[in-house]
Backbone as JSON, one array per atom type, in Angstrom:
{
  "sequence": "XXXXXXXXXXXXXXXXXXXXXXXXXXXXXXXXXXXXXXXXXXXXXXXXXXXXXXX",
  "N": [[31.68, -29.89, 24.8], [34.25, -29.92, 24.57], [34.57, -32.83, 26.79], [33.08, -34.48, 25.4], [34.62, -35.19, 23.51], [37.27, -35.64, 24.84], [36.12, -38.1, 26.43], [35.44, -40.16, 24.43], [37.61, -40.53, 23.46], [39.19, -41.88, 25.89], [37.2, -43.51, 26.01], [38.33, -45.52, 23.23], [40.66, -45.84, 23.95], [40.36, -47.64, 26.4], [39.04, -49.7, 25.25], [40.91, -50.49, 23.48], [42.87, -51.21, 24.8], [41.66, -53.2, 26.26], [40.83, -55.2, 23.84], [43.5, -56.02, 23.2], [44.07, -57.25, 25.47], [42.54, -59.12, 25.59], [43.14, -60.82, 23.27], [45.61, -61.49, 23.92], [45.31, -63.12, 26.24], [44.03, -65.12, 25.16], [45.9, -66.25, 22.99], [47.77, -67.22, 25.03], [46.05, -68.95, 26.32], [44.89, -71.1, 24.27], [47.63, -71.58, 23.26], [48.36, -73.18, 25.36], [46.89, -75.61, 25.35], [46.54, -76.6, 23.36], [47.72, -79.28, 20.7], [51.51, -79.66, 20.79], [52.52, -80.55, 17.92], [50.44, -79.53, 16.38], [51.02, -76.8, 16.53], [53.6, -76.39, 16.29], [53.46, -77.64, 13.48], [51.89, -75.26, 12.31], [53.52, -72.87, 12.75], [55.26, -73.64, 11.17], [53.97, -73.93, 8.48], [53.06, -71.33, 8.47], [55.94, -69.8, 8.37], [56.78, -70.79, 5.87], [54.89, -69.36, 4.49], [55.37, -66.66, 4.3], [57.77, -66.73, 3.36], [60.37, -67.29, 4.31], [63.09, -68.93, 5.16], [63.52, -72.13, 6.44], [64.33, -74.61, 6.69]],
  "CA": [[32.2, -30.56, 23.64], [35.66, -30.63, 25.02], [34.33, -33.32, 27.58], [33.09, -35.59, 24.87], [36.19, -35.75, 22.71], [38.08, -36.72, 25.98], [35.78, -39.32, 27.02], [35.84, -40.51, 22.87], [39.44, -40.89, 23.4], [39.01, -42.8, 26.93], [36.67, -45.61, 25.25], [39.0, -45.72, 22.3], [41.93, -46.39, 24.43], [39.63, -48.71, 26.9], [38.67, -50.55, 24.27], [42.0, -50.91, 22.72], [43.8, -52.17, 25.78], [40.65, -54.44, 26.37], [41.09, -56.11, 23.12], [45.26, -56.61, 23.61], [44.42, -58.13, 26.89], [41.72, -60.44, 25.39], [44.1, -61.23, 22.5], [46.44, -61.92, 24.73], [44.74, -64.38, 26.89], [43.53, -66.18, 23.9], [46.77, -66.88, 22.71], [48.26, -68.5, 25.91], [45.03, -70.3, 26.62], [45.31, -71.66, 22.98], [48.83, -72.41, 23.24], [48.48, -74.26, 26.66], [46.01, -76.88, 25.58], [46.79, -77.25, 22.08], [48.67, -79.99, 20.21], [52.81, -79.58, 20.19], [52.87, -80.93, 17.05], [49.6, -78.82, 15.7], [51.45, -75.55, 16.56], [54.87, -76.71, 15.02], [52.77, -77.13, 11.63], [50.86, -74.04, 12.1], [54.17, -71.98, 12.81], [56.25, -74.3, 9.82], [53.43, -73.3, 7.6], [53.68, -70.05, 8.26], [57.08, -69.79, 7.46], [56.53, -71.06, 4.43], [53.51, -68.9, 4.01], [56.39, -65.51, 4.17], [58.87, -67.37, 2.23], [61.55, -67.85, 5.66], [63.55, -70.6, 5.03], [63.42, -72.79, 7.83], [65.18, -75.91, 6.59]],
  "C": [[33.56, -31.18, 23.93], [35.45, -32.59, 25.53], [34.32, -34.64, 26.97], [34.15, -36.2, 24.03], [36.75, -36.48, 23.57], [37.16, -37.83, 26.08], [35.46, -40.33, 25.45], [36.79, -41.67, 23.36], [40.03, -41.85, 24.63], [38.18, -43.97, 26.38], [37.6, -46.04, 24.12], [40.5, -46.5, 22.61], [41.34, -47.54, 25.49], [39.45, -49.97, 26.24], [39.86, -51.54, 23.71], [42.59, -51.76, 23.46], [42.72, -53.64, 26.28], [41.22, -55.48, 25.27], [42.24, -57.1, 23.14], [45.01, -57.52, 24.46], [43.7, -59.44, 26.06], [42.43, -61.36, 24.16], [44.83, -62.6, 22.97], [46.53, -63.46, 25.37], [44.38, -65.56, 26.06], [44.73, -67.11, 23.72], [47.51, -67.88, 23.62], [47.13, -69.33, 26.18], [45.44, -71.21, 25.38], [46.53, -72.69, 22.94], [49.15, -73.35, 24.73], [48.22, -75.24, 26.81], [45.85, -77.3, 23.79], [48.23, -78.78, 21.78], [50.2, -79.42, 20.11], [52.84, -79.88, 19.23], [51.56, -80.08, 16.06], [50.27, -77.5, 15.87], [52.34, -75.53, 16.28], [54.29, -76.74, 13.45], [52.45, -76.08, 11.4], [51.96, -72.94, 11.77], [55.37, -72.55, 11.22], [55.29, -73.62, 8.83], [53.93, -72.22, 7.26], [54.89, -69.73, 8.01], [57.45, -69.66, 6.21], [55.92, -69.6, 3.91], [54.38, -66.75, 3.66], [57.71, -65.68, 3.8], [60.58, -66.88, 3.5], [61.91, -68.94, 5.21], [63.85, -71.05, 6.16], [64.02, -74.07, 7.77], [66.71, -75.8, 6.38]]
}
């Protein structure tokens, strides 16, 4: 029983750091081949969108 808890707790953390990484990668791919001026709106939005004043 022990055995399976640990190995639980090994896919759980596998998993987890999997996702981060794939996150991860997303985001700089994304931001590498996107529009400068589509990711200035996206991040101005947002701003907005958590009431930051940005002007």
């Amino acid at each position: 029983m022990f055995f399976s808890i640990a190995r639980a707790r090994l896919d759980s953390q596998t998993l987890s750091i999997a996702a981060a990484a794939l996150l991860g990668l997303s985001l700089i791919f994304v931001a590498g081949f996107a529009n400068a001026t589509a990711l200035h709106d996206a991040a101005h939005d947002q701003r907005h969108a958590i009431a930051f004043p940005c002007h």
